[in-house]
C-alpha positions in Angstrom: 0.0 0.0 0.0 2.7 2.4 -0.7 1.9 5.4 -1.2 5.2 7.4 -2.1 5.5 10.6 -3.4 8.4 12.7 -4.3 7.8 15.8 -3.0 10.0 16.0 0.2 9.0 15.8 3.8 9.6 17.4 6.8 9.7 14.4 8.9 10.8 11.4 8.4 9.5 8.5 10.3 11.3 5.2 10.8 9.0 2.2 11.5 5.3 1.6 10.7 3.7 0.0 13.7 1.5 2.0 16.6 4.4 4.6 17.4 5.6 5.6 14.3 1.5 6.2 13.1 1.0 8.3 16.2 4.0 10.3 15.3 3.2 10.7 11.8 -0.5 11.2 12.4 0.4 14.3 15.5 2.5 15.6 13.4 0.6 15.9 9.9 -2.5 17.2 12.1 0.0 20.2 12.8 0.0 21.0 9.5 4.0 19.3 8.8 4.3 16.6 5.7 5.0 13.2 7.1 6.7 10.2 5.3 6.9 6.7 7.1 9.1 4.1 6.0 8.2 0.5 6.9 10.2 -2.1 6.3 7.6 -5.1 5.9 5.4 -5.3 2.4 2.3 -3.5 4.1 1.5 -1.8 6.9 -0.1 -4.6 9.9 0.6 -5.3 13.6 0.6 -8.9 15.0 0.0 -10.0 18.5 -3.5 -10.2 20.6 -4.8 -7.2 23.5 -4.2 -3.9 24.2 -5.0 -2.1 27.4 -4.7 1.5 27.0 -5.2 3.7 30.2 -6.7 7.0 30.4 -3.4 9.0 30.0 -3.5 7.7 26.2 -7.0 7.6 26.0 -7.6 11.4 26.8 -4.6 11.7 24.3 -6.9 9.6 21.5 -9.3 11.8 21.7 -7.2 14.8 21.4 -6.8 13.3 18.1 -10.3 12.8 17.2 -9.6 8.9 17.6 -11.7 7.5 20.8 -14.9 7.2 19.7 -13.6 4.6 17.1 -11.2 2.9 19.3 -14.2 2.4 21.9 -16.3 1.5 19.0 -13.8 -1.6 18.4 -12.8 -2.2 21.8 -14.6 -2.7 25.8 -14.6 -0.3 27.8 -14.3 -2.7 31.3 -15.5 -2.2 34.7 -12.9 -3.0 36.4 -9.8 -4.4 36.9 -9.8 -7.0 39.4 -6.3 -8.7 40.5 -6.8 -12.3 42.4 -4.5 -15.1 43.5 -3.5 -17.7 41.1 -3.1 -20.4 43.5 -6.2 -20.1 45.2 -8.5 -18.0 43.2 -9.3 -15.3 45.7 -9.7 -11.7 45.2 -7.2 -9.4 46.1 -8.1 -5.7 45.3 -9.6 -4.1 42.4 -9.9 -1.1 40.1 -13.5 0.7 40.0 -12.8 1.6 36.2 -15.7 3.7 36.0 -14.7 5.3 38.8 -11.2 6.1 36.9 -12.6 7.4 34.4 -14.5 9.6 36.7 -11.3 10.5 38.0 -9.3 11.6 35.5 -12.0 12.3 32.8 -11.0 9.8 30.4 -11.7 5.6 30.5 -9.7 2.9 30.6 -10.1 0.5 27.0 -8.9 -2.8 25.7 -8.7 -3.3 22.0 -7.0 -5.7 19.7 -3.6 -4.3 18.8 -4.4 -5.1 14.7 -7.6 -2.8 15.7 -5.9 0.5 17.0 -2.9 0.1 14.7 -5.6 -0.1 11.9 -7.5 3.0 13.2 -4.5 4.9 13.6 -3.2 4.1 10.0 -6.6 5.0 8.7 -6.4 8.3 10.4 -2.8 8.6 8.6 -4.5 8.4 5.1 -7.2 10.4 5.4 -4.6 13.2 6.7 -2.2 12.2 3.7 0.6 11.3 5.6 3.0 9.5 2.9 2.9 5.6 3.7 6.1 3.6 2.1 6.6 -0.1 2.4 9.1 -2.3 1.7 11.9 0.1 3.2 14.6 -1.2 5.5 16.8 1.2 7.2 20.3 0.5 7.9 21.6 3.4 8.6 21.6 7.1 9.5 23.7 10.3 8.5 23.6 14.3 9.5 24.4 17.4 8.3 23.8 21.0 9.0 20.1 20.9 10.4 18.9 17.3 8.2 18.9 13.8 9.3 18.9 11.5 6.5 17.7 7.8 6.9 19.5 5.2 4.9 18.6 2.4 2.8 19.0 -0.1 0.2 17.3 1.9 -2.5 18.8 5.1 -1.3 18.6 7.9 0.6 15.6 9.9 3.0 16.2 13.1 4.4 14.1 15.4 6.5 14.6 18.6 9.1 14.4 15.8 11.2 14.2 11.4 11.3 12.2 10.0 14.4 13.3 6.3 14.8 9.9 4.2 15.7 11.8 1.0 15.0 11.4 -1.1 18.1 13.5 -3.1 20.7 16.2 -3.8 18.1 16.7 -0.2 16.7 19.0 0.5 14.3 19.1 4.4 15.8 19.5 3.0 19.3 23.3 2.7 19.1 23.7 6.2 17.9 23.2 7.1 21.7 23.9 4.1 23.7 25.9 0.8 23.0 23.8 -1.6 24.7 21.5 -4.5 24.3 17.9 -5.9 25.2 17.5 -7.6 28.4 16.2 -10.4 29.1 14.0 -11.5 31.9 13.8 -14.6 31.4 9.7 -14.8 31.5 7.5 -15.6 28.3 4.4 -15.0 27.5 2.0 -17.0 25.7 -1.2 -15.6 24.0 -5.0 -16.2 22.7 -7.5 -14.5 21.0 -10.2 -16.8 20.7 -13.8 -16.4 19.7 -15.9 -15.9 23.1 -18.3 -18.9 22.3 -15.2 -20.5 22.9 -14.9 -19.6 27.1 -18.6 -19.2 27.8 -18.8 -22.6 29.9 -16.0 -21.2 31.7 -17.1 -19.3 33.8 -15.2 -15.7 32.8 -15.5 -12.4 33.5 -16.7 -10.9 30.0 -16.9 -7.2 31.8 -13.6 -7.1 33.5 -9.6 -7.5 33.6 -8.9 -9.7 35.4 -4.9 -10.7 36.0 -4.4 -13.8 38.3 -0.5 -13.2 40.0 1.3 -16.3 41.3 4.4 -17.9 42.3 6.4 -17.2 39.2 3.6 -16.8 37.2 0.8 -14.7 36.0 -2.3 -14.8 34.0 -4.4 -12.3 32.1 -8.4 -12.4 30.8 -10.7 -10.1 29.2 -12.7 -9.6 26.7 -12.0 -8.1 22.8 -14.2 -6.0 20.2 -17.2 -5.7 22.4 -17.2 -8.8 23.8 -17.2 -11.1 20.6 -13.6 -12.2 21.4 -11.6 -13.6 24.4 -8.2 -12.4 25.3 -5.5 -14.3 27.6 -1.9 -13.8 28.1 -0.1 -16.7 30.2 3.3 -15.7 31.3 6.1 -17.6 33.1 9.2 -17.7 34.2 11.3 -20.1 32.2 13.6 -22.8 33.9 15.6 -22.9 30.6 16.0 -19.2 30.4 17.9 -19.5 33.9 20.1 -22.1 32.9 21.0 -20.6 30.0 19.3 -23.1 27.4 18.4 -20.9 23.7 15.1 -23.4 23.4 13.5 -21.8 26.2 9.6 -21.2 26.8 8.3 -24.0 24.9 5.1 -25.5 25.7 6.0 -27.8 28.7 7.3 -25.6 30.5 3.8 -23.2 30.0 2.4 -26.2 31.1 4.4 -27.3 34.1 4.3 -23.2 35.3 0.6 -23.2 36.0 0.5 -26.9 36.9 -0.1 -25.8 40.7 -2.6 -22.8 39.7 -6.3 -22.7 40.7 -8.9 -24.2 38.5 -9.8 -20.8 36.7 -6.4 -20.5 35.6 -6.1 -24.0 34.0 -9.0 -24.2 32.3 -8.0 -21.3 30.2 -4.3 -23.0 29.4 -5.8 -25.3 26.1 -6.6 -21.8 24.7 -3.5 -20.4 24.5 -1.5 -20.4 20.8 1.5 -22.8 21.3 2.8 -22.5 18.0 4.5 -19.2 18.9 5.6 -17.4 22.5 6.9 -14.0 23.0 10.2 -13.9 25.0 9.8 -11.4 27.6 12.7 -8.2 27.3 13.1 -4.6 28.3 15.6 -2.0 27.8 17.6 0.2 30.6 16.7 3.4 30.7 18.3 6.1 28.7 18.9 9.9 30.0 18.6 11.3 26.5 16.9 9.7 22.9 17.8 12.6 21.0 21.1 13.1 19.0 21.3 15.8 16.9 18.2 15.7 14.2 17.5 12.0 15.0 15.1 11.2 18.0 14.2 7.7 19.3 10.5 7.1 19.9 8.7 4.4 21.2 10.0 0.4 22.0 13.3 2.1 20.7 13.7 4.7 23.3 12.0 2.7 26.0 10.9 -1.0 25.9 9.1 -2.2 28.9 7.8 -5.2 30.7 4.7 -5.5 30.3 3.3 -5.3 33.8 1.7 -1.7 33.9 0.1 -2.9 30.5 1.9 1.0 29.3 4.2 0.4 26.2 2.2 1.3 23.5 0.9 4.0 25.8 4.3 5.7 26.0 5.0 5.5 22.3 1.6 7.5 21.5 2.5 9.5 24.3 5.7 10.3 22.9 4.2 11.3 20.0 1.8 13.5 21.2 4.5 15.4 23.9 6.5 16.2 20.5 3.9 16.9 18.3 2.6 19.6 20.9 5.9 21.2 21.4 6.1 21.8 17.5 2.3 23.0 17.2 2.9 25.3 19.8 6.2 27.2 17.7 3.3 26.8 14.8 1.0 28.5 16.7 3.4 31.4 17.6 4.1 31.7 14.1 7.0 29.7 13.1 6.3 27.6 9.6 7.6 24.4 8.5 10.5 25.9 7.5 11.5 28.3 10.2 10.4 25.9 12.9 12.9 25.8 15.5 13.6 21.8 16.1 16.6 21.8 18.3 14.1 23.8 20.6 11.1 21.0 20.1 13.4 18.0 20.3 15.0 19.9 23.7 12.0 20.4 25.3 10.6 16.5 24.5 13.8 15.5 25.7 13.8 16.8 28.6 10.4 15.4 29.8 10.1 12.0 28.0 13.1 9.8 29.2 12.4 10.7 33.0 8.7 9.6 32.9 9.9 6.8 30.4 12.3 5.7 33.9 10.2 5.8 35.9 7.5 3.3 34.1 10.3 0.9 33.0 11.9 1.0 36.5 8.3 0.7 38.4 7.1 -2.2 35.6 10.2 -4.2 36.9 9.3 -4.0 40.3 5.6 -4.6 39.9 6.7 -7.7 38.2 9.0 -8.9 41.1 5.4 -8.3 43.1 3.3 -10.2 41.0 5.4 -12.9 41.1 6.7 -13.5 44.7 6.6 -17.2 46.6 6.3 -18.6 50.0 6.2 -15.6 53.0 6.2 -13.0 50.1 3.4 -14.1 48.7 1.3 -14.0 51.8 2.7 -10.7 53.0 2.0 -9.6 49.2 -1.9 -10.9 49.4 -2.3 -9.0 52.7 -0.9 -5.8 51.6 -3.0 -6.2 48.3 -6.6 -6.7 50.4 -5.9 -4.0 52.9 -6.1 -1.5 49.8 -8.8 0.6 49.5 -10.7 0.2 46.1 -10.6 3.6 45.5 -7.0 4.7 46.6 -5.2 5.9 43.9 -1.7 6.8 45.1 -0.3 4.4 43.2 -1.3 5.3 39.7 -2.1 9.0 39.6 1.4 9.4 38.9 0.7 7.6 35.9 -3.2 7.7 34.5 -3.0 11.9 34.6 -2.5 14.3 32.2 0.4 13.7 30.2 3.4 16.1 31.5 4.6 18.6 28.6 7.4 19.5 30.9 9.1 18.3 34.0 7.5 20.6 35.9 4.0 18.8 35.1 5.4 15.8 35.9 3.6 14.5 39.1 5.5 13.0 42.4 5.9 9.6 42.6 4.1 7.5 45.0 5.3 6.1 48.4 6.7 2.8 48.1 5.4 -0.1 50.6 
């Protein structure tokens, strides 16, 4: 579906999948041209459910975008975490009450479903789609950033690099590598016909944590489809083994979990797992005219369900920084970038930290054994259901600066 033209582009973007789309899609609504260079043969995202909180939400409909992703999605009523051993509740989320709270709701979708209404949103605004474009490389020069390929050459006032875990920009900043935390997670999408003797919570998240384990339910585009995540982790990870997550060990992970939990394990795909990595944070994604965005500048576990929230809300903390030099007067071509990609950079690797950082622990929480898992449960019920000191940090507006950004909570 490429749509290439020749005319040139103020932006370049690197990488076609939710990130990149927001970035091209904020950016094109402030009136720059976008191109988007995607290395696969058409534009497509693989993989099962989404939960996007209300600090994207609110920023989806800043873009005109959340009555369609509701549309396609559930809007749950709460997110209730239980005990994987024995099945008991723990503490909950009042979602309706969240959305009370900070005035926008909490959704699940499909990931093939937002990806598709944000690339629909990027062709009715003209951004210029391109396929079949691998990046290799970059190069600068006086104010460009050019992105390098095997047919040639793409440059721009500036390249954002929405390329993922495995970056090709990445290394322009930091010489490091993905790291591995030796979970997996196995996934499901399956029609809900499929659970309805099961007893399931079609209204609800629900996310059962255990010893070394956790499991994930709820329901897909309004309620037709069932979504679970299994994750585990892996025995052959720790010892170093490369065939590590297969199916037995899925199996032998849960083996001890409640009944609810194991009749939703012959669900799960077993023909492919997802190997579970992050990336240390970084002080700074921008180099010059090239700026990392998204899984490149910050790839997460996936515990505070927020990694393709940051990448939109990257997108949407740069695109308002250059709107508001627009709005002041500046044009395409006198736009100030150093001052835009200063003033994202100064907010978005700090908040980035903190998510990665806090994702890792909430992990370790989820997944604690013996005395920690008691002292875990009994922290967990003594919550109030509508204390939110330990999210308002995160489920508020979206800081523009590091002023805005909002104190962390106090740790247990």
């Amino acid at each position: 579906m490429t749509t290439h033209t020749t005319d040139s582009a103020d932006v370049v973007v690197v990488g076609g999948g939710i990130g990149g789309l927001a970035n091209a899609l904020a950016l094109t609504q402030k009136g720059l041209r976008v191109r988007v260079l995607e290395r696969a043969a058409e534009f497509g995202e693989v993989g099962a459910g989404l939960q996007i909180a209300p600090n994207c939400t609110r920023i989806l409909e800043h873009w005109g975008l959340l009555d369609e992703v509701r549309s396609l999605g559930v809007t749950p009523e709460n997110i209730v975490m239980k005990d994987a051993v024995d099945g008991s509740e723990l503490t909950r989320l009042d979602l309706k009450d969240v959305e009370a709270r900070y005035g926008a709701p909490y959704v699940v979708i499909h990931r093939s479903d937002l990806h598709g209404v944000l690339l629909r949103a990027c062709q009715r605004a003209g951004v210029d789609l391109v396929t079949d474009v691998a990046v290799t490389g970059y190069d600068q020069q006086d104010s460009r950033a050019t992105a390098i390929h095997a047919a040639g050459r793409e440059t721009a006032a500036v390249v954002i690099a929405a390329d993922g875990i495995r970056s090709v920009a990445r290394p322009l900043l930091v010489d490091d590598e993905p790291v591995s935390s030796s979970y997996v997670a196995y996934r499901g999408a399956v029609p809900a016909a499929q659970v309805e003797a099961l007893g399931v919570s079609m209204r609800d998240v629900v996310v059962y944590v255990g010893p070394k384990c956790h499991f994930v339910q709820y329901p897909l585009r309004g309620g037709d489809m069932f979504n679970q995540v299994a994750v585990f982790e892996s025995p052959k990870a720790l010892a170093g083994e490369s065939d590590w997550g297969t199916p037995d060990e899925l199996d032998h992970a849960f083996a001890d979990t409640c009944e609810e939990v194991r009749a939703g394990l012959p669900l799960m795909w077993r023909d492919r797992w997802w190997r579970m990595f992050d990336r240390e944070p970084i002080p700074t994604w921008v180099t010059g005219r090239i700026a990392l965005s998204g899984d490149s500048a910050h790839a997460p576990l996936q515990y505070l369900a927020q990694g393709a929230v940051m990448a939109m809300e990257d997108a949407y903390v740069l695109s308002e920084h250059v709107g508001s030099q627009l709005e002041s007067g500046a044009t395409a071509d006198s736009l100030d970038w150093d001052v835009a990609l200063a003033a994202y950079d100064a907010v978005r690797p700090e908040h980035c930290r903190r998510v990665l950082t806090t994702a890792r622990a909430w992990g370790e929480l989820w997944h604690h054994v013996g005395d920690e898992r008691v002292w875990r449960n009994e922290v967990m019920r003594s919550r109030d259901v509508h204390d939110y000191s330990f999210v308002d940090w995160l489920y508020g507006p979206t800081a523009l600066t590091p002023e805005q950004e909002p104190p962390m909570f106090a740790a247990v």
